[in-house]
RODO-2510 file (C-alpha; in nm, 4 decimals, decimal comma):
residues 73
     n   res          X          Y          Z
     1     x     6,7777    12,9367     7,9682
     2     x     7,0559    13,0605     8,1477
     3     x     7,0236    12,7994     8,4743
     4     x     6,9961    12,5114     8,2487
     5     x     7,2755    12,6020     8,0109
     6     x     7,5196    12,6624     8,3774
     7     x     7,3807    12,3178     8,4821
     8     x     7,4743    12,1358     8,1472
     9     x     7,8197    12,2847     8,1605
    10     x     7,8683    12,1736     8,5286
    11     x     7,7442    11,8294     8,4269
    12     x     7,9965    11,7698     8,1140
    13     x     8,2701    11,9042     8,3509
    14     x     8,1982    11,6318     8,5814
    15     x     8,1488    11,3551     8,3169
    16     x     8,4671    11,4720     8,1976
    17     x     8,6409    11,4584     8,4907
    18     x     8,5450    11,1430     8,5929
    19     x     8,6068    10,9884     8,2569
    20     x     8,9423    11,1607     8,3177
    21     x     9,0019    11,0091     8,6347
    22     x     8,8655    10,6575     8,5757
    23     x     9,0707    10,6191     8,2312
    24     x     9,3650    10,8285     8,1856
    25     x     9,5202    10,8965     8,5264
    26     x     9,5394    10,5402     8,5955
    27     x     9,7334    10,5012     8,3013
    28     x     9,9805    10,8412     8,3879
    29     x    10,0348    10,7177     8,6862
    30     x    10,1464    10,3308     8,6095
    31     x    10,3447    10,5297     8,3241
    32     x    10,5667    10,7733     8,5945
    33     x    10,5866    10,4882     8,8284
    34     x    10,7510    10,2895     8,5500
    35     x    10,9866    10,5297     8,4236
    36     x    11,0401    10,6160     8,8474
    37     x    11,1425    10,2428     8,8432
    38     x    11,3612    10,2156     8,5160
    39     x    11,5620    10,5011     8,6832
    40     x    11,6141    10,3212     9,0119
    41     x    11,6912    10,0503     8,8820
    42     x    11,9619    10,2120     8,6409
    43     x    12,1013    10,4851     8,9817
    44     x    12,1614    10,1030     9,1699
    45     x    12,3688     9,9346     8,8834
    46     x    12,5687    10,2242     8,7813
    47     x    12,6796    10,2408     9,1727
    48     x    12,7081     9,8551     9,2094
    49     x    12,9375     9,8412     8,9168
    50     x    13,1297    10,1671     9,0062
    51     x    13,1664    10,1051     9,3687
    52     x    13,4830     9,9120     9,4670
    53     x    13,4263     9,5789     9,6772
    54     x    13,3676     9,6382    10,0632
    55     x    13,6224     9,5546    10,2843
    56     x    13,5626     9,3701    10,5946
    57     x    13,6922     9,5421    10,8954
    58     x    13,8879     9,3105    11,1272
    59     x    13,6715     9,1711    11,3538
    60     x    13,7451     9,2009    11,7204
    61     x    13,5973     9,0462    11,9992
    62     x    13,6668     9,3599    12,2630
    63     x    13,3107     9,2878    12,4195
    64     x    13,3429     9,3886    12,7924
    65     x    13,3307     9,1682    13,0621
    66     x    13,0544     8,9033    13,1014
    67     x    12,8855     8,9579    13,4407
    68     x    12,6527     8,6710    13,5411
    69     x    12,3362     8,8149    13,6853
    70     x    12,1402     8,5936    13,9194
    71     x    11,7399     8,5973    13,9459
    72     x    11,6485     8,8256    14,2796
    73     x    11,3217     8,6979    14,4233
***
């Protein structure tokens, strides 16, 4: 009596967990990803509107020297 009451509660542990895993964490995890989302999305406009407009640096054309190579064969 005792091996197949230890089997049965192994067996509604596993039913259980899979039920758990097929069902519910699906749904936990599209929930946090969501809310993960929602607070991205709220962290990027609260700095867009809070940051001040870049300003360009000016642009300077202090490249080097150009040195034309030639093909060595």
């Amino acid at each position: 009596m005792g091996l197949v009451r230890f089997i049965l509660i192994i067996l509604i542990i596993y039913i259980t967990f899979r039920l758990f895993m097929r069902y519910v964490a699906p749904w936990l995890l599209r929930f946090f990803i969501k809310k993960a989302v929602q607070k991205t999305q709220q962290y990027q406009q609260e700095r867009s509107f809070n940051k001040p407009p870049p300003s360009k640096p000016p642009k300077s054309f202090d490249e080097g020297e150009y040195i034309d190579f030639e093909e060595v064969k």
